[in-house]
Backbone bond lengths (Angstrom), bond angles and torsions (degrees), N, CA, C in turn:
res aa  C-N    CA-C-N  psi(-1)  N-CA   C-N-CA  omega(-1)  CA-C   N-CA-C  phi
1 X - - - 1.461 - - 1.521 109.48 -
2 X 1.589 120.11 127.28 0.954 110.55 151.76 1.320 131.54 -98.75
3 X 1.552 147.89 152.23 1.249 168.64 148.38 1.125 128.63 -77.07
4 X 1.932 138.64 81.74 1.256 97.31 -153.78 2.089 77.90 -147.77
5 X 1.849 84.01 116.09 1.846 100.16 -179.77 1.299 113.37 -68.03
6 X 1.649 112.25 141.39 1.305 111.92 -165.68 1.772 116.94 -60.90
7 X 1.088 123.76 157.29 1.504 125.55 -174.86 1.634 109.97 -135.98
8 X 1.628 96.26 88.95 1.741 92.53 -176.08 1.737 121.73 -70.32
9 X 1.208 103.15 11.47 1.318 96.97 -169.15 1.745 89.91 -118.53
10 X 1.506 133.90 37.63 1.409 113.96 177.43 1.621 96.57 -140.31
11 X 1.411 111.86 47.26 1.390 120.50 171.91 1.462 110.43 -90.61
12 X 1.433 142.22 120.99 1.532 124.61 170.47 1.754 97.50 -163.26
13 X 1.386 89.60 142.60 1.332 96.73 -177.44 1.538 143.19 -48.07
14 X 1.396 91.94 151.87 1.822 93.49 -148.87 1.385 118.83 -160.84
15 X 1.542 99.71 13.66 1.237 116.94 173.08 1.783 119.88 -125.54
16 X 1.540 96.09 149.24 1.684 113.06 -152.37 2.188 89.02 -48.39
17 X 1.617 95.38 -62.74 1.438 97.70 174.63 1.600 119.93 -29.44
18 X 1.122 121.55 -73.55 1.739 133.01 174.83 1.220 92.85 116.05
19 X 1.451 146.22 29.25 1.590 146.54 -176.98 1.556 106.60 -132.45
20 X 1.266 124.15 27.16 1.501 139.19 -172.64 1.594 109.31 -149.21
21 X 1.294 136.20 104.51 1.103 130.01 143.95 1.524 124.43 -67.00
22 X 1.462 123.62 143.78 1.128 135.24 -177.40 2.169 114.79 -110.27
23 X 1.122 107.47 123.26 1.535 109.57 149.60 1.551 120.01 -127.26
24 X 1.435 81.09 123.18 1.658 83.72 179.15 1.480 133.28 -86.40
25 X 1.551 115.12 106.24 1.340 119.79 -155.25 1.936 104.75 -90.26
26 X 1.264 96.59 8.91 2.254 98.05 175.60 1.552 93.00 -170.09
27 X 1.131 128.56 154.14 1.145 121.21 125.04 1.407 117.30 -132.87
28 X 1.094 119.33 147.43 1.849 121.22 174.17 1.547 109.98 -45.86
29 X 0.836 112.27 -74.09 1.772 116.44 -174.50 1.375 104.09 107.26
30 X 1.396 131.42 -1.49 1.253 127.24 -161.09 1.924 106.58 -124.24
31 X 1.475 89.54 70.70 1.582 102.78 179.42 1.442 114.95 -44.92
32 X 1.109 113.69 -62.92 1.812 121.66 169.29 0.919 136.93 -34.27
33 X 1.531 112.44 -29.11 1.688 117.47 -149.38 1.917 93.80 -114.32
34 X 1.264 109.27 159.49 1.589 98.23 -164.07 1.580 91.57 -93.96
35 X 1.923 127.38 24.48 1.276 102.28 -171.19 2.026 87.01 -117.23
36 X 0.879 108.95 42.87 1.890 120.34 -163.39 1.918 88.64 -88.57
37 X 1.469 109.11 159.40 1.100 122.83 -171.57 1.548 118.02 -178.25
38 X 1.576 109.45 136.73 1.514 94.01 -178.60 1.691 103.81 -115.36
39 X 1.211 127.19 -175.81 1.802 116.38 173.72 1.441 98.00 -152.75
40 X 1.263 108.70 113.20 1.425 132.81 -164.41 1.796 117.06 -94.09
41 X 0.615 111.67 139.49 1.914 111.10 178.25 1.990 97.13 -118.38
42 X 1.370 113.87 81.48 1.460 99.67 -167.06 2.038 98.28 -79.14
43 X 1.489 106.34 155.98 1.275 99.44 162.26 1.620 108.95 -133.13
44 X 1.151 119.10 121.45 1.650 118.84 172.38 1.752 118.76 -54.82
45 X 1.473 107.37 113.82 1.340 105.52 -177.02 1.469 129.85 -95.86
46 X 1.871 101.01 -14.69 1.099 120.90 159.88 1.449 125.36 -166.72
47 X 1.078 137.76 -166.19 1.668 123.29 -159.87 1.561 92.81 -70.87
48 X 1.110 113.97 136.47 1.476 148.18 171.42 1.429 116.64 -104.65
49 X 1.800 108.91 122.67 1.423 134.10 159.59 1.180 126.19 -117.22
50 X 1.522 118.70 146.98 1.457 114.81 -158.99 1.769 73.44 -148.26
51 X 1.620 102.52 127.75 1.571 95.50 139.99 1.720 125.57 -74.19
52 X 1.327 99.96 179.96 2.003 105.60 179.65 1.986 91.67 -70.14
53 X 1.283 114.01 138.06 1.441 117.14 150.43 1.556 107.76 173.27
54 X 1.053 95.37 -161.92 1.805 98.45 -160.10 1.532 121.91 -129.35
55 X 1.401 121.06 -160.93 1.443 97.37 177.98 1.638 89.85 -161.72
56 X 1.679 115.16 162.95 1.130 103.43 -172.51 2.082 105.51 -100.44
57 X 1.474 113.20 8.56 1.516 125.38 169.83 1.617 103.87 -98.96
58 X 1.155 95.74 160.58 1.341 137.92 -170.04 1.841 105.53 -82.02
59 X 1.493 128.12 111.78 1.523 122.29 -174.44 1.450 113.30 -115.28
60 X 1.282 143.86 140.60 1.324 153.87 -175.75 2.118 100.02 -128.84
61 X 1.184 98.81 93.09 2.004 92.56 177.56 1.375 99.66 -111.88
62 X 1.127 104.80 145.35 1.967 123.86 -173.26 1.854 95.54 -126.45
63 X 1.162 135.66 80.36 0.988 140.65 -158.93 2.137 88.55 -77.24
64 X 1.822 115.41 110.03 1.313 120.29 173.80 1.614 136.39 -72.27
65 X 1.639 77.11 -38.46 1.631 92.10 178.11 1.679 100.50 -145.08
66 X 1.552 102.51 118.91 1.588 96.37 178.96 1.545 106.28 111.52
67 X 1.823 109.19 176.68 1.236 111.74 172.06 1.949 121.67 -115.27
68 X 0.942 121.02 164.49 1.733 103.17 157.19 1.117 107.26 -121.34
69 X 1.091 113.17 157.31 1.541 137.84 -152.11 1.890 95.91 -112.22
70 X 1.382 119.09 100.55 1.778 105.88 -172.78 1.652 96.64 -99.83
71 X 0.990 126.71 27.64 1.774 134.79 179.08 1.777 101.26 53.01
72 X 1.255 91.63 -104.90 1.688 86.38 -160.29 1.810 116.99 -69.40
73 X 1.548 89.74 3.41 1.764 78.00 172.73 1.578 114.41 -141.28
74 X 1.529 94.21 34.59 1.485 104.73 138.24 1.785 97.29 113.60
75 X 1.648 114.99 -143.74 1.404 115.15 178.57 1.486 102.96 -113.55
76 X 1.349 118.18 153.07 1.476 122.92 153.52 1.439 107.65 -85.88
77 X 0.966 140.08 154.38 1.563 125.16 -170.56 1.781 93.65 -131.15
78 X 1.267 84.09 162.51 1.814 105.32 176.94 1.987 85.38 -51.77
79 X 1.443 90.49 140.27 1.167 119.49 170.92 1.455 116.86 46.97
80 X 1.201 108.00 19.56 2.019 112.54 158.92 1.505 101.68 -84.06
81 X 1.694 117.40 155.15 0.936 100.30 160.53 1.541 89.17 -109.67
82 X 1.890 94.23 177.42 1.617 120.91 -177.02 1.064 108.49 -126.56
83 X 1.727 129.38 133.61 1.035 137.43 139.64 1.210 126.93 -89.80
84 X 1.291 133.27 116.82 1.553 150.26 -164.13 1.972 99.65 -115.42
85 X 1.745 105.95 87.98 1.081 96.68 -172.07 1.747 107.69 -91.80
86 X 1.572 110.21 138.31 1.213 127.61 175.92 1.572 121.92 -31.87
87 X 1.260 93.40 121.97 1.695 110.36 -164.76 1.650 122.74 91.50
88 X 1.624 108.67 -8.51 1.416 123.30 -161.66 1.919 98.97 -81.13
89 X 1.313 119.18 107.92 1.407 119.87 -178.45 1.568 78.08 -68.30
90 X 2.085 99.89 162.10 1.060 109.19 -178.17 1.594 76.58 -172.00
91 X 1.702 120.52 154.24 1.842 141.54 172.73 1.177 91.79 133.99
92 X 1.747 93.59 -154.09 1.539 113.96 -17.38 1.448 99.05 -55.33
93 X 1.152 96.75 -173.41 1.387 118.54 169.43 1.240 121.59 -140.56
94 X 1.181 125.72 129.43 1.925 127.40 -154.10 1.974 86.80 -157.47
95 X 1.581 94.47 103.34 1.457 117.98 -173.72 1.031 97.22 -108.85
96 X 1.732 154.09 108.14 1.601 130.88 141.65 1.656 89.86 -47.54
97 X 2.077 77.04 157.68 1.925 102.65 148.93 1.492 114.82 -51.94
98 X 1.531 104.74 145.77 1.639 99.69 173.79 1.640 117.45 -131.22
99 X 0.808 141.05 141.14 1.072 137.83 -135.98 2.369 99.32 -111.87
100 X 0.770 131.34 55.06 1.905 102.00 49.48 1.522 95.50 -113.20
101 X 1.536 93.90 -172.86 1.512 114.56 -159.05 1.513 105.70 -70.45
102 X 1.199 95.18 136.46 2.046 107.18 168.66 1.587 114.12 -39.38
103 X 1.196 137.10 125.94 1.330 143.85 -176.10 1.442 112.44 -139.71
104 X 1.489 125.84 112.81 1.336 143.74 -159.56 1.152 105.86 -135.60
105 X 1.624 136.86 131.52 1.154 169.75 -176.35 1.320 91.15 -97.84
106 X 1.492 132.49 127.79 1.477 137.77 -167.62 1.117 108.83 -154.49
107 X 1.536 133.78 104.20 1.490 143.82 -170.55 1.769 104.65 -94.90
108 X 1.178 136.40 86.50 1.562 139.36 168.90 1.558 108.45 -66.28
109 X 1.405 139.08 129.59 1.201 125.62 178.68 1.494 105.69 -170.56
110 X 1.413 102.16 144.71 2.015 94.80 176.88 1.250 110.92 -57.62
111 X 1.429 104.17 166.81 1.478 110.31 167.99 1.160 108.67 -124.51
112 X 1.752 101.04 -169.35 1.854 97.45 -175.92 1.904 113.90 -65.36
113 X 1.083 99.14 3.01 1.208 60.71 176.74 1.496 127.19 -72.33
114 X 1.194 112.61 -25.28 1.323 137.59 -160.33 1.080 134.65 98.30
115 X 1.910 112.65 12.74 1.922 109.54 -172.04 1.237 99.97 -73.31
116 X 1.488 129.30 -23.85 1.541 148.75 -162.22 1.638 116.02 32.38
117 X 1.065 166.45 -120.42 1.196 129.94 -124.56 2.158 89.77 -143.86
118 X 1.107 104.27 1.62 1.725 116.76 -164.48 1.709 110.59 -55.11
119 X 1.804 108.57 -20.57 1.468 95.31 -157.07 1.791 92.22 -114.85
120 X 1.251 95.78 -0.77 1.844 106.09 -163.88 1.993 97.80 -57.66
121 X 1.119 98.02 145.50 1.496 107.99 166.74 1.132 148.11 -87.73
122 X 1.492 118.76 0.13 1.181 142.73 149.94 1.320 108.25 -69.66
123 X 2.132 100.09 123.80 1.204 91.41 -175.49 1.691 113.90 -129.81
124 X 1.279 97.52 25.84 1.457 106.05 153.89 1.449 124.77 75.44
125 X 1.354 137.20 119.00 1.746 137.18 170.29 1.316 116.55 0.71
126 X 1.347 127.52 -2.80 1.599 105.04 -163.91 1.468 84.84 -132.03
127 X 1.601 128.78 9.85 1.280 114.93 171.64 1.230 132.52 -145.54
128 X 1.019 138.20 -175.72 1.962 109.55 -170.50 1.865 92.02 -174.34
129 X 1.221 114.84 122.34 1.391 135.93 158.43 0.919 146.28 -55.62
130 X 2.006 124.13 70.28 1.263 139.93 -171.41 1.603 116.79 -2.15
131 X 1.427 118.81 109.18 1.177 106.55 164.22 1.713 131.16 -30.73
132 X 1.466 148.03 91.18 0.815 158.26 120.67 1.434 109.55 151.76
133 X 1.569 120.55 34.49 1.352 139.09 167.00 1.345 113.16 -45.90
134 X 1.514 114.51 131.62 1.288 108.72 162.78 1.453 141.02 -74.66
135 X 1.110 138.98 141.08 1.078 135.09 -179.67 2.076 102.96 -50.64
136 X 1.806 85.68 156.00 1.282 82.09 -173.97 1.396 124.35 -81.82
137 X 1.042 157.11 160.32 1.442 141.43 166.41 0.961 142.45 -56.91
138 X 1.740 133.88 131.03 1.650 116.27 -139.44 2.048 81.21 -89.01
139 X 1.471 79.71 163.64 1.552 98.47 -176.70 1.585 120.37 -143.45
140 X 1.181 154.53 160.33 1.043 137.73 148.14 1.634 139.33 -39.94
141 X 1.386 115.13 97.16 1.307 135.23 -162.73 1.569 119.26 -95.88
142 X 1.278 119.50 122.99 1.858 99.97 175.91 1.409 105.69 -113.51
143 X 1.708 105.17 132.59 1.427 102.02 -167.70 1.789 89.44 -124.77
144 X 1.123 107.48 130.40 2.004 115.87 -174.06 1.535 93.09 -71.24
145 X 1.163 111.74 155.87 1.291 148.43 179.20 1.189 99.28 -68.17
146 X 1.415 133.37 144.52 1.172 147.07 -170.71 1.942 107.50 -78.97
147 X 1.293 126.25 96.34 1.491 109.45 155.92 1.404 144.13 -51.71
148 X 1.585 119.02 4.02 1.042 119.07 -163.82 1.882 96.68 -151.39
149 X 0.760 119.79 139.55 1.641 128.96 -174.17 1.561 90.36 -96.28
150 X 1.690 120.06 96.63 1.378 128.73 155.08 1.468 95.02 74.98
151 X 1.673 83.44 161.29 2.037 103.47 -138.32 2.007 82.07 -69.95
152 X 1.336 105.29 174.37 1.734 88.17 -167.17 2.005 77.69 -122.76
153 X 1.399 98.04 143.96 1.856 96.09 -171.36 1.951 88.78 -110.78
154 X 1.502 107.55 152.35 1.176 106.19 164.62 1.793 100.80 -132.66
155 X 1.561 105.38 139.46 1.272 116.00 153.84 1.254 136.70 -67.42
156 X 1.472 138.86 84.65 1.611 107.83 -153.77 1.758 104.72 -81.54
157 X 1.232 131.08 -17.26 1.126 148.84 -169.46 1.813 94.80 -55.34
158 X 1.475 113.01 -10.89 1.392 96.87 -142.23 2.076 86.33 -130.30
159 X 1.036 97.66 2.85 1.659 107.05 179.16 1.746 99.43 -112.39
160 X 1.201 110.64 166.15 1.551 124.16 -160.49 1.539 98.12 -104.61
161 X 1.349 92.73 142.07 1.995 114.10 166.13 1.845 98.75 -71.24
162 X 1.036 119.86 96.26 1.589 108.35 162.59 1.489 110.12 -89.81
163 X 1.418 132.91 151.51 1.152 120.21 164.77 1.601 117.83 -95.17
164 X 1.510 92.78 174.21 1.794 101.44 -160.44 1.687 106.81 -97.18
165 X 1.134 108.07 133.01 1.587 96.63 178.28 1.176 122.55 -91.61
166 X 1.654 106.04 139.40 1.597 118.26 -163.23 1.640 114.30 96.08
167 X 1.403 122.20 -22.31 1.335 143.38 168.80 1.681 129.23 -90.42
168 X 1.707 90.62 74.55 1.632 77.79 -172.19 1.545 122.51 -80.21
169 X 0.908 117.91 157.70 2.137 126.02 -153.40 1.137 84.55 42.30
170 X 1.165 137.99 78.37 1.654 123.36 137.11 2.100 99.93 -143.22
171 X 1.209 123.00 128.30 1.409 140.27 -147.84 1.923 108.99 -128.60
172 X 1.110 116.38 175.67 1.233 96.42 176.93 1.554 96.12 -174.08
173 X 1.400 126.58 139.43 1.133 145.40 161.97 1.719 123.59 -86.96
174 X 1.208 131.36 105.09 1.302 118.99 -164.76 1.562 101.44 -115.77
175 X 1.568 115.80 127.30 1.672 114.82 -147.50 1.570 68.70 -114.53
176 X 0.833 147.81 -56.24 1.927 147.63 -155.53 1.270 128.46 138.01
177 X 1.392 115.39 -172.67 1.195 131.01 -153.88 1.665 113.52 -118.30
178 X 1.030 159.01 88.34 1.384 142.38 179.80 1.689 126.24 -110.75
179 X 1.736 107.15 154.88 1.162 91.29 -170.56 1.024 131.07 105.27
180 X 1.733 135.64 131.55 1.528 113.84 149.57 1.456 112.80 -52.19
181 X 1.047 138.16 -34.57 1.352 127.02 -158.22 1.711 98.09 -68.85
182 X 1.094 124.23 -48.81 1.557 137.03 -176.25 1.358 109.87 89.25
183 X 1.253 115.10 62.31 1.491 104.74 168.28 1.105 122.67 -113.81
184 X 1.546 116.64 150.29 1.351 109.97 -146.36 2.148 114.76 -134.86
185 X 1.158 104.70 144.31 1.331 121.27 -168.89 1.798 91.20 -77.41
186 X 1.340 119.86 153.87 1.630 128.40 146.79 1.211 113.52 174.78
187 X 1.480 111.84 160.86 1.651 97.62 -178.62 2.017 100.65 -130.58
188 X 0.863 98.61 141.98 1.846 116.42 -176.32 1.363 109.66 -79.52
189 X 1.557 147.56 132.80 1.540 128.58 148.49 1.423 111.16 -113.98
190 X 0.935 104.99 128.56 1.940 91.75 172.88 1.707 103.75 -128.49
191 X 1.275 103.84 135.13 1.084 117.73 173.49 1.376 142.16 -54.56
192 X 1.439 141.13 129.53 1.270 138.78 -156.72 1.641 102.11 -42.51
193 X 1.403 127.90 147.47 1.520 128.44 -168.10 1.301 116.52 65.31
194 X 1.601 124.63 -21.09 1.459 106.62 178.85 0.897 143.46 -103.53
195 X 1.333 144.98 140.49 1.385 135.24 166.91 1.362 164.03 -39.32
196 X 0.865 157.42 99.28 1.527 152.71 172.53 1.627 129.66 -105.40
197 X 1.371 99.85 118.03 1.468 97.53 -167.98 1.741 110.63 -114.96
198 X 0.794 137.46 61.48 1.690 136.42 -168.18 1.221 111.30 -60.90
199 X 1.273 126.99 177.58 1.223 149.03 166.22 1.532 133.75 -168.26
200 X 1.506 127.98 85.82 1.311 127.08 -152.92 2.058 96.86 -96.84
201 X 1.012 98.27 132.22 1.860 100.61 -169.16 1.454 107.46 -90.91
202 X 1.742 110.97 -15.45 1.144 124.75 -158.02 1.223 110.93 -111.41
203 X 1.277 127.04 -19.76 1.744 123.42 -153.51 1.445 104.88 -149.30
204 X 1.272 119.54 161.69 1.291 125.37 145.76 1.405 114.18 -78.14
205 X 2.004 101.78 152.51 1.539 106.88 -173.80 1.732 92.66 -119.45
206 X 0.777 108.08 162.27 1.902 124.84 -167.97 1.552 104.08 -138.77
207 X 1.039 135.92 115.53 1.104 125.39 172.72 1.363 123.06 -173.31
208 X 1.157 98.79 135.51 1.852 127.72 -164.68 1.482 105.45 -115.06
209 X 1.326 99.84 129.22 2.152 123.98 170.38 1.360 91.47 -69.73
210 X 1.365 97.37 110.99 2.030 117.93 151.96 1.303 96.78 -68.72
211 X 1.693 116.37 -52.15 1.913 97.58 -162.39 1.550 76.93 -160.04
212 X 1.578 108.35 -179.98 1.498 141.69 166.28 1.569 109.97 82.79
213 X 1.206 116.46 -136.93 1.392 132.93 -154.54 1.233 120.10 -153.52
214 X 1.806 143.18 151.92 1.193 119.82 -179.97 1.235 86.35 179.79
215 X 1.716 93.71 172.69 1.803 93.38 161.75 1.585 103.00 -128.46
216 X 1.154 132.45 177.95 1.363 129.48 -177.14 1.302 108.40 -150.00
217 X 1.137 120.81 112.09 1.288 125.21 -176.70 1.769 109.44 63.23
218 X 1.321 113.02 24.95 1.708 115.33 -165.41 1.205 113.03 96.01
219 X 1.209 118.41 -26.87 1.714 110.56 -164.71 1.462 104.05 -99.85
220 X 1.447 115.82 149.99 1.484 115.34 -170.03 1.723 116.13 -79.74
221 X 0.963 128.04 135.35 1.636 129.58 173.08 1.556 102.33 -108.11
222 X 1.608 110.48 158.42 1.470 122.75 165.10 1.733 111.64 -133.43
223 X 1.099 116.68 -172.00 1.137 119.05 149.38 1.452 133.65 -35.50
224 X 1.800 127.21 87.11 1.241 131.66 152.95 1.652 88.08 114.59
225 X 1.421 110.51 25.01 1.624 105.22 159.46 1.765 99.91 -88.80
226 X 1.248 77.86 148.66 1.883 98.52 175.05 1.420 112.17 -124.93
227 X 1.556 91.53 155.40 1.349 114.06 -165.02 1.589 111.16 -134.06
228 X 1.687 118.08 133.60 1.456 106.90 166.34 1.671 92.30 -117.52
229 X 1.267 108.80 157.54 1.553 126.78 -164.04 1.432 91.77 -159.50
230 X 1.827 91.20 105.36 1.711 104.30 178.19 1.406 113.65 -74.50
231 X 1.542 148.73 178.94 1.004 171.71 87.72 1.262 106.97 38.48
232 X 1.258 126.85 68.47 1.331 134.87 -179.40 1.455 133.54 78.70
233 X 1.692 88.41 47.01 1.565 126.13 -171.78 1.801 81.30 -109.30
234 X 1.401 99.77 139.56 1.530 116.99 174.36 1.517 98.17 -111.26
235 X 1.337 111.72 129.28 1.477 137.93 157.37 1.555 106.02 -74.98
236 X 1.669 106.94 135.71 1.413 110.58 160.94 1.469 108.85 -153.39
237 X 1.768 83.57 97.97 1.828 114.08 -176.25 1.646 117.94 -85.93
238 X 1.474 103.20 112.98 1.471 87.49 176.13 1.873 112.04 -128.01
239 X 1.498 106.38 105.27 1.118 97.69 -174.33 1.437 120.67 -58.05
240 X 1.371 114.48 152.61 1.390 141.48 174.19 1.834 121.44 -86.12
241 X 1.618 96.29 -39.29 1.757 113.38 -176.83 2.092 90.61 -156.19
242 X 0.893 97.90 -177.02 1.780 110.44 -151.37 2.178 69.51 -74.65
243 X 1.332 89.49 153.00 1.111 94.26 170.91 1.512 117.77 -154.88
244 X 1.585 150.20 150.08 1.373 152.88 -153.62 1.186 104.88 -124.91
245 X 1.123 152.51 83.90 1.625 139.05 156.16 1.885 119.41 -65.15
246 X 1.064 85.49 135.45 2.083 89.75 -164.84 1.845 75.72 -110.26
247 X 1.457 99.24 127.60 1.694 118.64 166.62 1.644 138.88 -134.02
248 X 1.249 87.25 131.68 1.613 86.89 -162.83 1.850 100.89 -102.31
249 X 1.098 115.33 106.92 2.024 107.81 -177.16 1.848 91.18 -94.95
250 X 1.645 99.37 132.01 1.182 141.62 149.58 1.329 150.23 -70.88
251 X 1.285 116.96 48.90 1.674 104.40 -170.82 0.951 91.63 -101.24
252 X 1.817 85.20 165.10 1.959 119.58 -164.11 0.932 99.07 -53.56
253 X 1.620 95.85 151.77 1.933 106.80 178.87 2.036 97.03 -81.40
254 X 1.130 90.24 163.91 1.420 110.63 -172.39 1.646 115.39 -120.55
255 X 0.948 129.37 107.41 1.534 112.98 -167.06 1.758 96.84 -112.41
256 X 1.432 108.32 142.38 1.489 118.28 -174.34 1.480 125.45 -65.78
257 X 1.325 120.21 159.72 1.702 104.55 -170.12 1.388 91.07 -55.25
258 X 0.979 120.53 -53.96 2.000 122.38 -127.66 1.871 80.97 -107.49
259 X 1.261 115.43 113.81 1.430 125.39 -171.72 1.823 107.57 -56.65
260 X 1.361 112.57 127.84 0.985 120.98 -166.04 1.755 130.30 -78.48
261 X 1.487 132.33 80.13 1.095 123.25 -146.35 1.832 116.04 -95.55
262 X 1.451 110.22 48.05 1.060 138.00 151.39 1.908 123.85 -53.57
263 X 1.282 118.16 18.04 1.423 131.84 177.71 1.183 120.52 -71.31
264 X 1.014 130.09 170.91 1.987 138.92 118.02 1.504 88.11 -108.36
265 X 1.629 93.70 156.91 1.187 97.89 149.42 1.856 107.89 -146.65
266 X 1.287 105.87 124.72 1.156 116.73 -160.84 1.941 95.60 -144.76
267 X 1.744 96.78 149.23 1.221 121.54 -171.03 1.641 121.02 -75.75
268 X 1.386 92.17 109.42 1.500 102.35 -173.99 1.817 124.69 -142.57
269 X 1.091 132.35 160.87 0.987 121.24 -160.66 1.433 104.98 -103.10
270 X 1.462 127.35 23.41 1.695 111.94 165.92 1.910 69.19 168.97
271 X 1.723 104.07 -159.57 1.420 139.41 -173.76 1.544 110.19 -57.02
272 X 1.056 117.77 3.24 1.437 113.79 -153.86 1.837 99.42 -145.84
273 X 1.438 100.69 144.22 1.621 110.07 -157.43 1.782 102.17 -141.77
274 X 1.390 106.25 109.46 1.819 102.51 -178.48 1.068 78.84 -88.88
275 X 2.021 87.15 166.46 1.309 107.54 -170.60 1.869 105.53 -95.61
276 X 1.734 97.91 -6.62 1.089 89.23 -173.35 1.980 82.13 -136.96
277 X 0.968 107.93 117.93 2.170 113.17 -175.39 0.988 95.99 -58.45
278 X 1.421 151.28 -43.24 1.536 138.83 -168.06 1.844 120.04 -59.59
279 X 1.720 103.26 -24.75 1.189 113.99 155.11 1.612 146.48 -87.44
280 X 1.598 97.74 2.60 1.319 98.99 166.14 1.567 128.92 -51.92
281 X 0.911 127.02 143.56 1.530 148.85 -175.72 1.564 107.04 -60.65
């Protein structure tokens, strides 16, 4: 299990643009394996452009403060979440600064296909890009076919608190399931004094404080601490003040007997595919 309290002072740039600061609130560590993942806290530092293109990972955005702009298919709005499924082109996107600054919760992670997280371009706290490095050389890339026609937005404002049985003050929002792989969006509240003890046998749990107080495993959490909770790792949450956990469950990717030739494969220089090459980064 990891535990890891938010740190407002370890945001710094880390994006190809240079108009996005990055803090990294998880990362997998497991470059190789197609179940790798990073969890991003982006903050807009100044007006932001994105041409239309795609990526060959899997995206989950919780837009905190502010809106995003997905071009031709409209806004993600403060507090929708987004699924940006792998291979799914999506822009431009043309954000001014906003006063205060845009703040996005950003889940990077393989998908079924199995390329999992190896070609992604985010390259994370432990590394940094020689002043005037060349780009890398485009190469033959396979990016899967989109399962879903456009990024899919959820309202959670607009789905019901059910409560959990056996869990008293403890409630739960269930946003869905996607995918063969089945991984799944929801968010937890448990009430000041109460408990929550989970245990998923099957998946990884991901999860970031929307609001309140708690302790976890003894140790104290706040707002925008994160948590990884392996595969039959038991949580024992005891709120302090009303508190929201936003969760993303992870189980292993699964790849089919008969190899799945659902691709393009087209020439590109890492995870990421413009819709038009003259605008690559």
């Amino acid at each position: 299990m990891k535990i890891a309290p938010f740190d407002e002072s370890a945001f710094h740039m880390d994006h190809p643009r240079g108009t996005v600061s990055f803090n990294y609130l998880l990362m997998g560590g497991e470059p190789e394996t197609p179940e790798n993942y990073r969890y991003i806290l982006g903050r807009q530092e100044a007006d932001f452009n994105m041409p239309r293109h795609r990526h060959t990972f899997e995206q989950i955005r919780l837009p905190l403060v502010g809106d995003m702009n997905l071009g031709k298919q409209g806004i993600l709005h403060e507090g929708e979440i987004g699924y940006f499924p792998e291979g799914q082109t999506y822009g431009p996107q043309d954000d001014p600064i906003g006063d205060p600054k845009q703040l996005q919760l950003v889940l990077q992670f393989g998908g079924a296909s199995g390329l999992g997280m190896g070609a992604g371009r985010g390259r994370g706290p432990a590394s940094s890009r020689p002043e005037g490095e060349r780009r890398r050389e485009r190469r033959s890339t396979r990016f899967p076919r989109p399962r879903y026609k456009g990024v899919l937005i959820m309202n959670p404002a607009h789905f019901n608190w059910l409560p959990i049985p056996d869990a008293a003050g403890v409630e739960r929002k269930y946003m869905g399931a996607f995918t063969e792989r089945g991984f799944w969006i929801e968010m937890i509240k448990i009430d000041a004094g109460a408990e929550w003890s989970p245990t998923s046998e099957g998946a990884r749990r991901l999860i970031v404080a929307l609001s309140g107080a708690a302790t976890v495993d003894g140790e104290s959490i706040g707002r925008l601490a994160a948590i990884q909770a392996d595969a039959g790792e038991k949580l024992q949450v005891s709120a302090t003040e009303e508190t929201v956990l936003y969760i993303v469950g992870l189980p292993p990717v699964q790849l089919p007997s008969t190899p799945s030739d659902q691709f393009d494969t087209i020439e590109s220089d890492g995870g990421i595919q413009f819709e038009n090459p003259r605008q690559a980064v």
